[in-house]
Each structure stands twice: as structure tokens, then as C-alpha cells.
MARMIRO-958749 format. One line per 5 residues: number of its first residue (from 1); their letters; for each residue x negated, y negated, z negated of N, C-alpha, C, CB. Coordinates in steps of 0.2 Angstrom, whole numbers, plus 2048, in hexadecimal, padded with zeros to 3 digits. Each point is the difference from the previous one (the first is absolute). Glycine has a CB too. Layout:
N
NUM	A	X/Y/Z/X/Y/Z/X/Y/Z/X/Y/Z | ...
END
This chain:
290
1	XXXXX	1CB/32D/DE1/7FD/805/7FC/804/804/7FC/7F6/7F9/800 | 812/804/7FE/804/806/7FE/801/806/802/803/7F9/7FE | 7FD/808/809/803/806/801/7FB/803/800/809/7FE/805 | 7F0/801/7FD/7FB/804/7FD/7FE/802/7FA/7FE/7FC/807 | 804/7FF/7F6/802/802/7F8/802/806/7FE/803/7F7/800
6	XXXXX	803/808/801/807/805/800/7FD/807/804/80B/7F5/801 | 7F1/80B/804/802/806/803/7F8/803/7FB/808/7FD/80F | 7F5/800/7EF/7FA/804/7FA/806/803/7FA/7F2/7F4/802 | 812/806/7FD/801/800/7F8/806/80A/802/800/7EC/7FB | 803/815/80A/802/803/802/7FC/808/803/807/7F4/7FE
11	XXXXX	7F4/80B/804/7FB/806/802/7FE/803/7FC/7FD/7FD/808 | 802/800/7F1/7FB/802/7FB/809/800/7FC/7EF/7FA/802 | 815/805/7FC/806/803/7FC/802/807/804/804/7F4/7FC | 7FA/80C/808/804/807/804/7F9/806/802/80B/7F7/807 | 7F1/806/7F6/7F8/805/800/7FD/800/7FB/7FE/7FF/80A
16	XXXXX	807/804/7F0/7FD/801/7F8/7FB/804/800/80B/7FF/7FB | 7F1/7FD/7FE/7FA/805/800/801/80A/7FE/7FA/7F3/7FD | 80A/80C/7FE/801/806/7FE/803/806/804/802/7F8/7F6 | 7FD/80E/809/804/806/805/803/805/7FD/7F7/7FE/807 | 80B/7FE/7F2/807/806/7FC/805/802/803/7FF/7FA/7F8
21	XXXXX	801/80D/807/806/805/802/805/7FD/802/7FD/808/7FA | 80C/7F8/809/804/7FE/7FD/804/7FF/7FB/7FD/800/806 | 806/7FE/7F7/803/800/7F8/801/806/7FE/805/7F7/801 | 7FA/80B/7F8/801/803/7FC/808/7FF/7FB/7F2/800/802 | 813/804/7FF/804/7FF/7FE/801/802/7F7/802/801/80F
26	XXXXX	800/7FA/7EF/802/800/7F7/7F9/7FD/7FE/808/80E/7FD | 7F4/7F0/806/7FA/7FE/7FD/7FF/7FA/7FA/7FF/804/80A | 805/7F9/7F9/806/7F8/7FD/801/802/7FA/806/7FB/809 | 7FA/801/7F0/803/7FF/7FA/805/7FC/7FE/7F7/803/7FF | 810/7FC/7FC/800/7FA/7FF/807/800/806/7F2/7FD/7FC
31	XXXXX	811/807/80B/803/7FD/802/808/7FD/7FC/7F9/807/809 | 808/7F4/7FB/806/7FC/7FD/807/803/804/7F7/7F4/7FD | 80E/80A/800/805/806/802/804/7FA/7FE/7FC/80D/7FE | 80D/7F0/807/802/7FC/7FF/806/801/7F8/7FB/7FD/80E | 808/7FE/7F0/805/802/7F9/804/801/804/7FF/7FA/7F6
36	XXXXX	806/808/803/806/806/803/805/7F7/801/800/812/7F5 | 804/7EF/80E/806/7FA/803/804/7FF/7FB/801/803/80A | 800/7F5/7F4/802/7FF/7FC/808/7FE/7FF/7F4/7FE/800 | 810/7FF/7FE/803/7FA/802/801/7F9/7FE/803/807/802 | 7F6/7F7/7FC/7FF/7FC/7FC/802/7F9/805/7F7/807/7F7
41	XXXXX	80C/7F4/804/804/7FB/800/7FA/7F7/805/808/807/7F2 | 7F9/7FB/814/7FB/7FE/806/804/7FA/801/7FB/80C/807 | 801/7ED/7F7/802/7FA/803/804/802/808/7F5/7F8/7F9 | 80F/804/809/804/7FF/806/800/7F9/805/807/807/7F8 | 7F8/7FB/80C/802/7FC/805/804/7FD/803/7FB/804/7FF
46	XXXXX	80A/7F6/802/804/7FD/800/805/805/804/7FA/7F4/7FD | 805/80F/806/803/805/804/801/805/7FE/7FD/7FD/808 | 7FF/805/7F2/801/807/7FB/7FB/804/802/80D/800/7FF | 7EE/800/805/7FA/803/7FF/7FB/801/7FC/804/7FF/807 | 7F9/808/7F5/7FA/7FE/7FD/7FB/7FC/7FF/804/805/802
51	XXXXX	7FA/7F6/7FE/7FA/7FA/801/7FC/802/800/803/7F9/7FD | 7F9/80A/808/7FA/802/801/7FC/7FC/804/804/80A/7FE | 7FC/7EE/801/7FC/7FC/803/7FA/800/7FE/808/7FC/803 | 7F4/7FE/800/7FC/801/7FD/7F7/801/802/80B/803/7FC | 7EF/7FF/802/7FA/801/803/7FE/806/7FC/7FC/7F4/803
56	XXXXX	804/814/803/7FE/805/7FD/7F8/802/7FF/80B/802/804 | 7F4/805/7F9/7F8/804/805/7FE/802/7FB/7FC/7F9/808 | 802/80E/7FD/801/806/7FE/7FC/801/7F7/801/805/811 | 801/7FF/7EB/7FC/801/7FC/7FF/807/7FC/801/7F4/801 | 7FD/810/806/7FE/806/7FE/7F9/803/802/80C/802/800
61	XXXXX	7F2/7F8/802/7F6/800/802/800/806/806/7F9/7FF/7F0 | 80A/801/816/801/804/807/7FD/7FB/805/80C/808/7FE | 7EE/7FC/804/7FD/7FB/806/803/807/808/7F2/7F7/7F7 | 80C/804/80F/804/801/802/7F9/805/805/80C/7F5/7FD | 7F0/80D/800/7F8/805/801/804/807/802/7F6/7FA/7F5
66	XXXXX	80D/80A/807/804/808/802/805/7FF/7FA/7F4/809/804 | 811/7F7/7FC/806/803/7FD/801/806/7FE/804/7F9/805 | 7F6/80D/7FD/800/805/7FE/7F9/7FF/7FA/808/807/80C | 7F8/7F5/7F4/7F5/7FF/7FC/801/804/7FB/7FB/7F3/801 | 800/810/7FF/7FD/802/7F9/7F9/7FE/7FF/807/809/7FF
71	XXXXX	7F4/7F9/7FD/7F9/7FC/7FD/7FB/7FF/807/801/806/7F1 | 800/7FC/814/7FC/801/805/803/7FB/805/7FD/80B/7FD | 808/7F2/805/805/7FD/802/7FC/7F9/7FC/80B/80A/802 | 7F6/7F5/7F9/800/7FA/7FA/7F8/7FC/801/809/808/7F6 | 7F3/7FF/80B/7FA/7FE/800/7FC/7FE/808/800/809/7F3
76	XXXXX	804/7F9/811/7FE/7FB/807/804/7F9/7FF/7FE/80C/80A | 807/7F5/7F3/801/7F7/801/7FD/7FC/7FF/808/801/7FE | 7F4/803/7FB/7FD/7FB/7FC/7FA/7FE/803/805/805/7F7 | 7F7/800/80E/7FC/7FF/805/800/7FC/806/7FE/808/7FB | 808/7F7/807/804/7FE/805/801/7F6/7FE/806/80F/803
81	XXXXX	7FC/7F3/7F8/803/7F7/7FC/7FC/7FD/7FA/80C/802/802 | 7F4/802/7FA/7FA/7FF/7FA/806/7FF/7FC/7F4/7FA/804 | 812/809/7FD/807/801/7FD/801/806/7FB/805/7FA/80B | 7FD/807/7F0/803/806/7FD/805/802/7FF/7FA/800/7FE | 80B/7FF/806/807/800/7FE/803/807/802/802/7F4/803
86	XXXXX	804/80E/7FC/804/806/800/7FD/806/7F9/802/7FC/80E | 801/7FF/7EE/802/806/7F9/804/806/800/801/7F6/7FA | 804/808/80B/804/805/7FF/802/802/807/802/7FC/7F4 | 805/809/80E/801/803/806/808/7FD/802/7F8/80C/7FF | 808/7F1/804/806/7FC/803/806/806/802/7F8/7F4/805
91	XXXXX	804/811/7FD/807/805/804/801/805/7F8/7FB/802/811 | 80C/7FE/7ED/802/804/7FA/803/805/804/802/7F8/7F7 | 801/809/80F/805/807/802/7FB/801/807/80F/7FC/7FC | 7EE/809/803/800/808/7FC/7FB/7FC/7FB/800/80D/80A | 800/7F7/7F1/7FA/7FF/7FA/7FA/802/7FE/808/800/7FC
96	XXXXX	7F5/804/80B/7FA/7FF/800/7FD/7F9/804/800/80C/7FF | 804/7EF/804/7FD/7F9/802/800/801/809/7F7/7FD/7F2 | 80A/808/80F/7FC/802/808/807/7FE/803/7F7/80D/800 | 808/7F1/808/805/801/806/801/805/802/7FE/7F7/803 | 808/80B/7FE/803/808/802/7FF/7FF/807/80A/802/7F8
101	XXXXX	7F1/7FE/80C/7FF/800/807/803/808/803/7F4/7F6/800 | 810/808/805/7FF/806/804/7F8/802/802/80E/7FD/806 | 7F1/80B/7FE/7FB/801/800/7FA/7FC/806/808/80B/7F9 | 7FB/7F4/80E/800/7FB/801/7FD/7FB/801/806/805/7FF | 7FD/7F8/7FC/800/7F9/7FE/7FA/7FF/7FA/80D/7FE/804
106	XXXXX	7F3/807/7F9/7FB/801/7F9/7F8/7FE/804/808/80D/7F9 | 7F8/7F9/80E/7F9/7FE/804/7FF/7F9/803/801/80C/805 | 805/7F2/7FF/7FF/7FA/800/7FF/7FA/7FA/804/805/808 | 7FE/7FA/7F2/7FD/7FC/7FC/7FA/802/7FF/809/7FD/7FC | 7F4/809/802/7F9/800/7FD/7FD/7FF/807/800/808/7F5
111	XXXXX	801/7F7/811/7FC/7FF/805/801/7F7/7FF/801/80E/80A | 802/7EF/7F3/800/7F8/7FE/7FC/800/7FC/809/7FD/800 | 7F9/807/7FA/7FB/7FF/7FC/7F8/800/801/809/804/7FA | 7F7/800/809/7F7/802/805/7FD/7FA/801/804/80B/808 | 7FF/7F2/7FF/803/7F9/801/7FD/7F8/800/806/808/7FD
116	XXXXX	7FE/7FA/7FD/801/7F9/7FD/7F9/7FC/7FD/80C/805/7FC | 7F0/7FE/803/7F9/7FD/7FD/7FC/800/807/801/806/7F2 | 801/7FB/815/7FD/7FE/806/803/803/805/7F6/800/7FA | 80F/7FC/806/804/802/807/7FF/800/808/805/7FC/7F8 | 7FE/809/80B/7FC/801/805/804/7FD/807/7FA/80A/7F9
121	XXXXX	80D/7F0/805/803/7FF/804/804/7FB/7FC/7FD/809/807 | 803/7F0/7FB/805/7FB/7FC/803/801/7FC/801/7FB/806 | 805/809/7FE/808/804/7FE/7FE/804/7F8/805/804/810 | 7F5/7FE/7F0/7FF/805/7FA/7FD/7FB/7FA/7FD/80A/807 | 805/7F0/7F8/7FD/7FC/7FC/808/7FD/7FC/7F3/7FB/808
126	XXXXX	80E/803/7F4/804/7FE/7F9/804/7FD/805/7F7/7FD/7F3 | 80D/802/810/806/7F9/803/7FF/7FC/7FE/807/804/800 | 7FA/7FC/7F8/7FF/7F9/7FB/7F8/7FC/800/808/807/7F7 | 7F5/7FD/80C/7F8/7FE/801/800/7FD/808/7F8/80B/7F7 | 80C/7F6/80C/803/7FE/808/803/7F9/7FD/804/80E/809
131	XXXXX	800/7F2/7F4/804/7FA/7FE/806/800/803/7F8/7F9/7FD | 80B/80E/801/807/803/803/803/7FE/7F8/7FC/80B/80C | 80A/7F5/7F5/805/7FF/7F9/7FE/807/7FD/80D/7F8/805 | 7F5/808/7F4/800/805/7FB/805/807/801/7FE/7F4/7F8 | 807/808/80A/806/806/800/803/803/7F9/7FA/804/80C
136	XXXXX	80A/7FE/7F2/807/802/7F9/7FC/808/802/810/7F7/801 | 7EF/80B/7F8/7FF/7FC/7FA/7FA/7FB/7FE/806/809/7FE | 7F3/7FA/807/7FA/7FC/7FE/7FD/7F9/7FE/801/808/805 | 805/7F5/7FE/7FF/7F9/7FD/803/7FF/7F9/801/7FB/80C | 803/807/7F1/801/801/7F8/7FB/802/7FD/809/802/801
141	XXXXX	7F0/804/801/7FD/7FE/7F9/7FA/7FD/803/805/80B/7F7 | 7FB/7EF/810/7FA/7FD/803/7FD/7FA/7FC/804/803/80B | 803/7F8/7F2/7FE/7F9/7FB/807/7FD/7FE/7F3/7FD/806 | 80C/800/7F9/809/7FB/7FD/803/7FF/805/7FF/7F9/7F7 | 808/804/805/806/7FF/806/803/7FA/7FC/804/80C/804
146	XXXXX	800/7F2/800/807/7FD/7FB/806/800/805/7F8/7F6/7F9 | 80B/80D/802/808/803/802/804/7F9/7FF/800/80D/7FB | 804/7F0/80C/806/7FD/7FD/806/803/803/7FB/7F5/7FE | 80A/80A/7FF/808/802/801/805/7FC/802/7FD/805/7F8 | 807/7FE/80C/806/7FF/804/805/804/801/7FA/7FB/803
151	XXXXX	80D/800/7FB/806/806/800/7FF/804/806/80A/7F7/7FB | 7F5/80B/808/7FF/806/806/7FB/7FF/802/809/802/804 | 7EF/7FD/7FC/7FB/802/801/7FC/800/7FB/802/7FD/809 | 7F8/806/7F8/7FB/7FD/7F9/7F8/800/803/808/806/7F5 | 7F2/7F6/80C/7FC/7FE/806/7F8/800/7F9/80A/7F7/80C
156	XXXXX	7F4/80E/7F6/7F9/801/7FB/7FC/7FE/806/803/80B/7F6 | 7F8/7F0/805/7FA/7FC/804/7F8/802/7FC/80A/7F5/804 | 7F4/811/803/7F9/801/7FA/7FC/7FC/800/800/80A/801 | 7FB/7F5/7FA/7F8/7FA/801/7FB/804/805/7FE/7FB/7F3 | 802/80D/810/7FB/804/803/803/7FF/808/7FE/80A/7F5
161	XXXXX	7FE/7F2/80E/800/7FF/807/807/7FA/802/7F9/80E/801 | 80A/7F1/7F9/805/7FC/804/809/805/802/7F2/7F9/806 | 80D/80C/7F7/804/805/801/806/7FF/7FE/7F8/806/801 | 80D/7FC/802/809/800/7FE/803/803/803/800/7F9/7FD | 806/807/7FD/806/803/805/807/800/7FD/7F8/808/804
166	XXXXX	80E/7F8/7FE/806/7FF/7FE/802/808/7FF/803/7F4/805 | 801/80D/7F4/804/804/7FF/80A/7FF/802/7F4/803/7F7 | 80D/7FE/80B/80A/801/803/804/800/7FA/7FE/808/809 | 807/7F8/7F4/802/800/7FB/807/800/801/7F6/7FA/7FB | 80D/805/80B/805/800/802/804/807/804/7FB/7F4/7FF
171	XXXXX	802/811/802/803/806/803/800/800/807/806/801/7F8 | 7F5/7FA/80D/7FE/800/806/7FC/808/801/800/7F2/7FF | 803/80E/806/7FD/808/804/7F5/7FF/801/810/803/80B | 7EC/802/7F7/7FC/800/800/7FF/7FC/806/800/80A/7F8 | 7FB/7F5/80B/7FF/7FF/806/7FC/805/806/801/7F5/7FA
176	XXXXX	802/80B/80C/800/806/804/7F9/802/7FF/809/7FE/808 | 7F9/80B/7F9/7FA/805/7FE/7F8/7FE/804/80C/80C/7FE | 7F7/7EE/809/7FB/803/804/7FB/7F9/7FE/808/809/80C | 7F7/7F5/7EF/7FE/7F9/7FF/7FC/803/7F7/80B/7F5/809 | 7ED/80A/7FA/7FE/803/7F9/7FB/7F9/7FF/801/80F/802
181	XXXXX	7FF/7EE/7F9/7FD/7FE/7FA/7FC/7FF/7FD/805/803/801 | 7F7/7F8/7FD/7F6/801/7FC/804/801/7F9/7F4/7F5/808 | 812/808/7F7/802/7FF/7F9/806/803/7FF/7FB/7F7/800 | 808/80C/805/806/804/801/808/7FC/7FE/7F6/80C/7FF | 80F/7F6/802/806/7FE/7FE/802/800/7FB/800/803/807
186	XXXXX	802/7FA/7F3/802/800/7FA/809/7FE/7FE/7F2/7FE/7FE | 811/808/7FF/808/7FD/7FF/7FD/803/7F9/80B/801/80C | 7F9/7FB/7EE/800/802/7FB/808/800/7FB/7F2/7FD/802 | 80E/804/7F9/807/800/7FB/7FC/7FF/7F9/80A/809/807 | 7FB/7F6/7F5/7FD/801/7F8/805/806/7FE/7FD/7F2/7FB
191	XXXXX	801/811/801/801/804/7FB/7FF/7FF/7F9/7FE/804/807 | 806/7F7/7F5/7FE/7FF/7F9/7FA/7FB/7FF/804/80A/7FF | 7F5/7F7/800/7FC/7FA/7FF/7FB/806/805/803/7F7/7F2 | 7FD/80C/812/7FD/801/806/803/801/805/7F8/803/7FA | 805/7F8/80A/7FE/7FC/808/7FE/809/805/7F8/7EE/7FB
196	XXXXX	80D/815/809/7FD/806/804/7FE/7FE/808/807/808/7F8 | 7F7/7F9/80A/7FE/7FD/808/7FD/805/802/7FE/7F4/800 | 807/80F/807/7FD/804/806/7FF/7FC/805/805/808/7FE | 7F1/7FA/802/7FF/7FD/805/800/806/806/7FA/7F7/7F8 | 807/805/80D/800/807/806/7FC/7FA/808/80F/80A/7F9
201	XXXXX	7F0/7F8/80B/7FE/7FF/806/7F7/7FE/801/80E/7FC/802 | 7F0/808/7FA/7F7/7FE/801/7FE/802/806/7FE/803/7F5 | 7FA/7FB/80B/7FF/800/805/7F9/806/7FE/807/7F3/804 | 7F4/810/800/7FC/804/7FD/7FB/800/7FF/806/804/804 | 7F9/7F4/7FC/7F9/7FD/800/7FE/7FF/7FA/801/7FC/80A
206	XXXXX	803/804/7F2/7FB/7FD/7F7/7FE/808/7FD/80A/7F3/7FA | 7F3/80C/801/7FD/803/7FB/803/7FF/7FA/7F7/7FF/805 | 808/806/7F7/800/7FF/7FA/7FA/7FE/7FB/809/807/804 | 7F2/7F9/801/7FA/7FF/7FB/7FA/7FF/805/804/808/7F4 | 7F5/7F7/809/7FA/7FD/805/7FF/809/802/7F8/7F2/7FA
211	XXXXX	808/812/806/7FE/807/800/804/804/807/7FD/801/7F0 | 809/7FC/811/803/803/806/806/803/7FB/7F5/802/80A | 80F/7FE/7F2/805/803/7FE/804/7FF/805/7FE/800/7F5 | 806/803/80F/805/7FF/805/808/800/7FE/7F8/806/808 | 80C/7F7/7FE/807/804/802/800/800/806/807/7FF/7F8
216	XXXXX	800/803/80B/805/7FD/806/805/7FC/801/7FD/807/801 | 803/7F9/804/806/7FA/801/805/803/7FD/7FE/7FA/80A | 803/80A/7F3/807/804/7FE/800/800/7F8/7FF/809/80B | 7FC/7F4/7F4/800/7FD/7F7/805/7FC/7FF/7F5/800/7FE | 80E/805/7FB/806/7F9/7FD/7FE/800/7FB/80A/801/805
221	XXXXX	7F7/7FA/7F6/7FB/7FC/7FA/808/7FF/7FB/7F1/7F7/807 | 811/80D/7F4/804/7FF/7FB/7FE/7FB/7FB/804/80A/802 | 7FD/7F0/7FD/7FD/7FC/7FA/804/800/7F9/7FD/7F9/809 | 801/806/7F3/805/7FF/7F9/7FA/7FD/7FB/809/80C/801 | 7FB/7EE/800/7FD/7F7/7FC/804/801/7F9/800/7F5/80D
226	XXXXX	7FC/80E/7EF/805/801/7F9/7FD/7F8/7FA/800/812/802 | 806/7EA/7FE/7FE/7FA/7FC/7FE/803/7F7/809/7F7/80A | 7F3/80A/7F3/800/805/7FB/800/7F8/7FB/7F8/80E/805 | 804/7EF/7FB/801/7FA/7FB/800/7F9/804/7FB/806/7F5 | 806/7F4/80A/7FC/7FA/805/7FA/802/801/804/7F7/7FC
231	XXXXX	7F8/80A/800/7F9/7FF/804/7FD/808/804/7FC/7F5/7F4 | 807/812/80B/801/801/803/803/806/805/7FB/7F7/7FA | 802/80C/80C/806/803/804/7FD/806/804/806/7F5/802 | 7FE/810/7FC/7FA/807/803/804/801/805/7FB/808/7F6 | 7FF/7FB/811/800/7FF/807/800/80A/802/7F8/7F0/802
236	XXXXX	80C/811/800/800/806/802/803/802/806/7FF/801/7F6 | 7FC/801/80C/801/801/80B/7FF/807/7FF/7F8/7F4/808 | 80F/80D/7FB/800/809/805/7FD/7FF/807/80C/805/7FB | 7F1/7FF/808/7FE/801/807/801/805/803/7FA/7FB/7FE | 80C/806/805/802/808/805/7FD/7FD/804/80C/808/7FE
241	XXXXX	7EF/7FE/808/7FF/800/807/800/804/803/7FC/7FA/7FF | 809/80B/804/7FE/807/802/7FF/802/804/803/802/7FA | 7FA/7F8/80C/7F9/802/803/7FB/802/7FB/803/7F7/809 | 7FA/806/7F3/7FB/801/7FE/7FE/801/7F8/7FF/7FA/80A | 807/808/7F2/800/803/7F9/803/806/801/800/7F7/7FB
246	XXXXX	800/80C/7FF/802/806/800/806/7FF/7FB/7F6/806/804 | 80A/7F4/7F9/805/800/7FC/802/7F8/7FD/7FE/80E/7FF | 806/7ED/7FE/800/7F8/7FD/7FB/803/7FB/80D/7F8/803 | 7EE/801/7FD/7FD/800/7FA/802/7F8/7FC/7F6/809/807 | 807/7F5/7F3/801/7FA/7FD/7F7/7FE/7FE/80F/803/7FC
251	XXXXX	7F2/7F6/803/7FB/7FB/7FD/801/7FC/7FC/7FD/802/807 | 800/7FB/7F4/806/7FA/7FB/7F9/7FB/800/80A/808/7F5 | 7F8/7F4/809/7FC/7F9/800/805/7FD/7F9/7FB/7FE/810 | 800/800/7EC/803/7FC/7FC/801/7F7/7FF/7FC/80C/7FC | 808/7F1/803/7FF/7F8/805/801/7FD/7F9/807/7FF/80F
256	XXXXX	7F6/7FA/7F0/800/7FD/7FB/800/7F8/801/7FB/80B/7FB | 80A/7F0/801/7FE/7FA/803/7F9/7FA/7FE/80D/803/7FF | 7F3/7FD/806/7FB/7FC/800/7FF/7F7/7FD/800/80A/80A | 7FC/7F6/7F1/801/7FB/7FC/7FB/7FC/800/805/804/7FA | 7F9/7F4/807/804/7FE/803/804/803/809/7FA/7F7/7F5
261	XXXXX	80C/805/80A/802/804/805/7FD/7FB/806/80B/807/7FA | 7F2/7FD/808/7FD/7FB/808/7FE/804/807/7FB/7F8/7F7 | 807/806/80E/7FD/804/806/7FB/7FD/801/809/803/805 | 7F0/801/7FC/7F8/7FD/805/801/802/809/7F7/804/7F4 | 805/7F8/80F/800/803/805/7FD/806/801/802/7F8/803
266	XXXXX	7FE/80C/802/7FB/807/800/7F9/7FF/806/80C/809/7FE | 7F3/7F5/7FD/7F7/7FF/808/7FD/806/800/7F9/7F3/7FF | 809/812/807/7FC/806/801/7FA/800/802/809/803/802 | 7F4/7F8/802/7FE/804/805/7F8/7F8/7FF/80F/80A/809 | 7F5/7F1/7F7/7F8/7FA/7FD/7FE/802/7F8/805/7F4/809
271	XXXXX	7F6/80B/7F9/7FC/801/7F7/802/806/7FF/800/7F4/7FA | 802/812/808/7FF/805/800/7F8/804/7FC/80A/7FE/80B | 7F5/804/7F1/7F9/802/7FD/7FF/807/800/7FF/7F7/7FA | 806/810/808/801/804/800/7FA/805/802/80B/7FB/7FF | 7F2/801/808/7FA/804/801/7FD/7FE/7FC/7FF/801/80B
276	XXXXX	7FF/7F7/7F3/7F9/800/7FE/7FD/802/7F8/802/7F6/809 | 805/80B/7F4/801/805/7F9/7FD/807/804/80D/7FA/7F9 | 7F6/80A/809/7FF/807/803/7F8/802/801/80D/800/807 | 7F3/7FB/7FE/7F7/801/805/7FA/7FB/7FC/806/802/810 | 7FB/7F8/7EF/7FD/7FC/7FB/7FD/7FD/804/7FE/806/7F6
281	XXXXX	807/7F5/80F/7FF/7FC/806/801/7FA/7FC/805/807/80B | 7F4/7F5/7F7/7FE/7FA/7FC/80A/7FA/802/7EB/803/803 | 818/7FB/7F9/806/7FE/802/7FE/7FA/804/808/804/7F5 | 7F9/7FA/812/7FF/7FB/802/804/7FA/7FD/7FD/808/808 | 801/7F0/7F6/803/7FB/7FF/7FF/7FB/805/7FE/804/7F5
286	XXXXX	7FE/7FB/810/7FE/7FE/803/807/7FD/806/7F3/807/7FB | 80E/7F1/809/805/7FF/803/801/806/806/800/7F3/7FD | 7FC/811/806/802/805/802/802/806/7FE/7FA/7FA/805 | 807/806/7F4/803/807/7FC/806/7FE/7FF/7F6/805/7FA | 80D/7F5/805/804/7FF/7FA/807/803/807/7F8/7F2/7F3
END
């Protein structure tokens, strides 16, 4: 009876009741913006690295509903999860909060966005609701991590689905162009007390959000893990694609440690309550629900 479960708990997440325009750009109050770079005096690692170990997650209130949201955006989640998250706009570059779509590509997202509340073919549903990986950047602002460190690698393990990946640390080349990625390729360096990582060899199947925000495989993701104090570390991702922008845009997420420090597992998908919040589906308890 799970996967019947699962596929209710999913028809009714992807066929919201609400039929708001899509986003209203500047709508949002309040955005957060990351600090100017310090050089403040960052514990080390016996190899001389910043110590940025540890249990993160995220804390700038960004669900992963529209990255472009404004109050119309906010207010189908809330119908969707019985959630109210997203205070603020995760995208600072440009500074009205919007994605610079070529023209293009503009049609196609709002034909996602159309979509997404009743799809009219698998492929047009969330990935992440398929239980496809997150993909860079979107698993940063999905739920915690915990970073450990190594003299030439460093391997961040999220709690959202089980997800991971290794960053390079050594000046290893990329891996060939023709091999694309759920999580794409990562080589990174430091810079003082921020960690920079190009990621490059995606693949074209993630999102950036449940609404259909896109790219292409031609997306490359600039990272800059700025350590600002221990507790903690502003996340700022460039995105050039020019298949499908008109020009790099940015997004910041603000990371904070998590106290105590502990990893949960992530149970997506059992005891899920997301419909029965939204439509007011009596929660089954019974051994055929659980």
C-alpha cells in the first residue's frame, strides 16, 4: 500500500488548489544579502585548511516551491503543505529576484509553471517528486549537510534523500565534456576563508525548484563557501548557461551550524502528510497506511 500511497501523496502535490499568476517579481521583503569577506582568523585543519566541518543548514527560510516567489508563489505552498516558508528571494543578481531567460526559454518555463499543479505528462512533474537527485545548487537550500574534510578532497553528505558528493581539491582536470551528471562535477580551491568550486558537467534534468525553473547541460555553477564566523558560511552560486540565459545570474543561501550537531535521516516519501495537510485527507494510521 506504499506506493499507492506515494502516488496520492504525489498527484495531489502537483495539482494545487490555487491558480495564481506566476511570480510577481520584488514582492518579497526583507531579502538577505550575504557579508562583505572577511579575514577573520578561521580554526585550521591539520593540513592548513579552514575547518569548515561539521553539521550545516540553510538559514535563510528558501523553500524549494519558486526561487523567483513572490506573495502568490508563498501562498500556493502554503496550500500545497500547510508550510509558509520563503521570507525572502534567494536570487540577488539581477535585483529584481527574476531569471534572465532568453526569450525562448522564458515560454518554456511559464509553460512549467502552467504545469506543475497538473501535469500532463510524467517528465513535467518536480524530478525531485520522481526521486531523481537534487542537482547544484538545489540541494543547498533543500535541508542539512555535514561537510568533512580532506587534504585533497572534501565530501558533503546531505540528510535530503541520502545525497552526496566530493569536491577535488587537488588540480585534477574536469571529467570529459561528454559525461553529464544529476550532481555534476566539482573541482574546488580556497581563497582565504572561502572554499570556490566550479561545478561543471550537469546533466539537464534537475530543476531549480517544484515550478519548472530550468537549465541545460551547458550549465556551469560558480560556488563561493565564504566561512564568515564558525557558526557561520554565506553560499553564493553563479549560474552561466548560454543555451538558456541571457546572461550569469546569482543566488545566496545563508548556512548556519547546526546545534546540536547531528545528522537525521531524510524520510521523504513514508509518513509523508503533505496531501493530507493540503486536501484534508483523513491521515491513514491503520497497518495498511503506515
Amino acid at each position: 500500500m506504499r506506493n499507492r500511497a506515494f502516488g496520492v501523496m504525489l498527484a495531489a502535490a502537483s495539482a494545487a488548489a490555487l491558480s495564481a499568476p506566476p511570480y510577481a517579481a520584488g514582492q518579497e521583503a526583507g531579502q538577505l544579502l550575504p557579508a562583505a569577506e572577511t579575514q577573520w582568523d578561521a580554526p585550521r585543519t591539520a593540513d592548513g585548511q579552514p575547518d569548515i566541518q561539521g553539521n550545516w543548514g540553510q538559514r535563510s527560510d528558501i523553500t524549494t516551491y519558486s526561487i523567483q516567489a513572490g506573495l502568490q508563489d508563498r501562498a500556493e505552498h502554503v496550500t500545497i503543505g500547510g508550510q509558509a516558508p520563503q521570507l525572502g528571494r534567494p536570487i540577488i543578481d539581477p535585483p529584481d529576484g527574476v531569471i534572465p531567460y532568453q526569450p525562448w526559454a522564458a515560454k518554456q518555463a511559464a509553460f512549467h509553471y502552467a504545469q506543475h499543479r497538473k501535469p500532463s505528462r510524467p517528465e513535467l512533474l518536480d524530478p525531485v517528486s520522481r526521486c531523481f537527485l537534487e542537482g547544484v545548487p538545489r540541494i543547498i537550500y533543500q535541508q542539512n549537510m555535514r561537510i568533512l574534510q580532506f587534504p585533497t578532497y572534501i565530501v558533503m553528505v546531505h540528510e535530503y534523500s541520502h545525497h552526496y558528493r566530493v569536491i577535488y581539491l587537488d588540480g585534477r582536470p574536469h571529467i570529459g565534456d561528454s559525461l553529464k551528471l544529476w550532481m555534476g562535477d566539482s573541482r574546488g580551491r580556497w581563497e582565504g576563508n572561502t572554499l570556490v568550486v566550479d561545478v561543471t558537467n550537469h546533466n539537464d534534468r534537475t530543476w531549480f525548484d517544484i515550478v519548472g525553473s530550468f537549465h541545460s547541460d551547458a550549465m556551469r555553477v560558480t560556488e563561493r563557501w565564504t566561512f564568515v564566523n564558525k557558526d557561520r558560511i554565506d553560499y553564493v552560486a553563479t549560474i552561466d548557461d548560454p543555451k538558456v540565459f541571457t546572461k550569469p545570474w546569482k543566488l545566496y543561501v545563508r548556512l548556519g551550524r547546526n546545534k546540536p550537531e547531528e545528522q537525521w535521516e531524510s524520510a521523504i516519501c513514508e509518513g509523508n502528510k503533505t496531501a493530507h495537510v493540503a486536501f484534508g485527507i483523513p491521515f491513514d494510521r491503520s497497518e495498511n497506511g503506515k
